[in-house]
N, C-alpha and C positions, 0 to 999 in steps of 0.2 A: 270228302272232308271228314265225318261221322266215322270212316270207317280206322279213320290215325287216332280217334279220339281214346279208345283205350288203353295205346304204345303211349301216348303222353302222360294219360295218367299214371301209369304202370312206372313210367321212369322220373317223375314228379311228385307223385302221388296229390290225392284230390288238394291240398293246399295249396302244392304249387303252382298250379291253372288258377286260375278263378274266373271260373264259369258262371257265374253269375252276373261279373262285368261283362263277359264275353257275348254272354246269352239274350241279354239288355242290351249290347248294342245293334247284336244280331237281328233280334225283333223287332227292332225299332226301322231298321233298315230296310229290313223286306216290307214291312208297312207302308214304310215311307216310300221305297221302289214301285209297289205292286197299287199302290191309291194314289201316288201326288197329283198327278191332272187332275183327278176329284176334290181332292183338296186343297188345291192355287184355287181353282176353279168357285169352291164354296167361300172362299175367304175374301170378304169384301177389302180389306185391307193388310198390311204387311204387320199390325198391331194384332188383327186373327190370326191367322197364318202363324202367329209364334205361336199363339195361344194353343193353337191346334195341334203343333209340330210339341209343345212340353206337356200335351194332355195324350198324346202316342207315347210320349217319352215315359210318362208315368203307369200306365198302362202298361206295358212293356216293363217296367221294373215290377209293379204288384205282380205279374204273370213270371215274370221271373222266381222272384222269391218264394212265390206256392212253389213253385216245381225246384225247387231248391230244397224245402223241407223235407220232399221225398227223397233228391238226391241224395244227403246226408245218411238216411236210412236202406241206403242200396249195400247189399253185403258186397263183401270184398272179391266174393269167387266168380261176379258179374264182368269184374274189368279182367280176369284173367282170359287170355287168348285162347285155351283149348276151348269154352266155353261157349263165344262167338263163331270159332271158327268150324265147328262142325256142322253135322245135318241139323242139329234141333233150333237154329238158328234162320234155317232156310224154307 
């Protein structure tokens, strides 16, 4: 997946993605995938359990947004393909 991420930017350019929705949802999911038995589990009731599930959710958005301020500041020669695609990549 990581490795089409710069063919999309390239042909969209960073506005047209938004990775930010994408990357929040992203996190939120593997959180959710990789803990939920732990988390049914701690939630005495279905009134936690949201609790839990929009306190990943926002987490997951703060985490987002830091790593968003950096994205902004990625130069342009990063998402070019000669770049990635040789040895200093490897």
């Amino acid at each position: 997946m990581w490795e089409k991420l710069p063919d999309v930017l390239r042909s969209t350019g960073k506005q047209g993605l938004h990775p930010a929705l994408f990357l929040g949802l992203h996190l939120f999911n593997v959180i959710w995938i990789e803990r939920r038995d732990a988390i049914q589990a701690s939630a005495r009731n279905e009134q936690v359990l949201h609790q839990l599930m929009n306190e990943i959710e926002r987490v997951s958005r703060v985490t987002v947004n830091a790593a968003m301020v950096s994205w902004k500041k990625w130069p342009e020669r990063l998402l070019k393909k000669e770049w990635y695609s040789d040895d200093r990549c490897q």
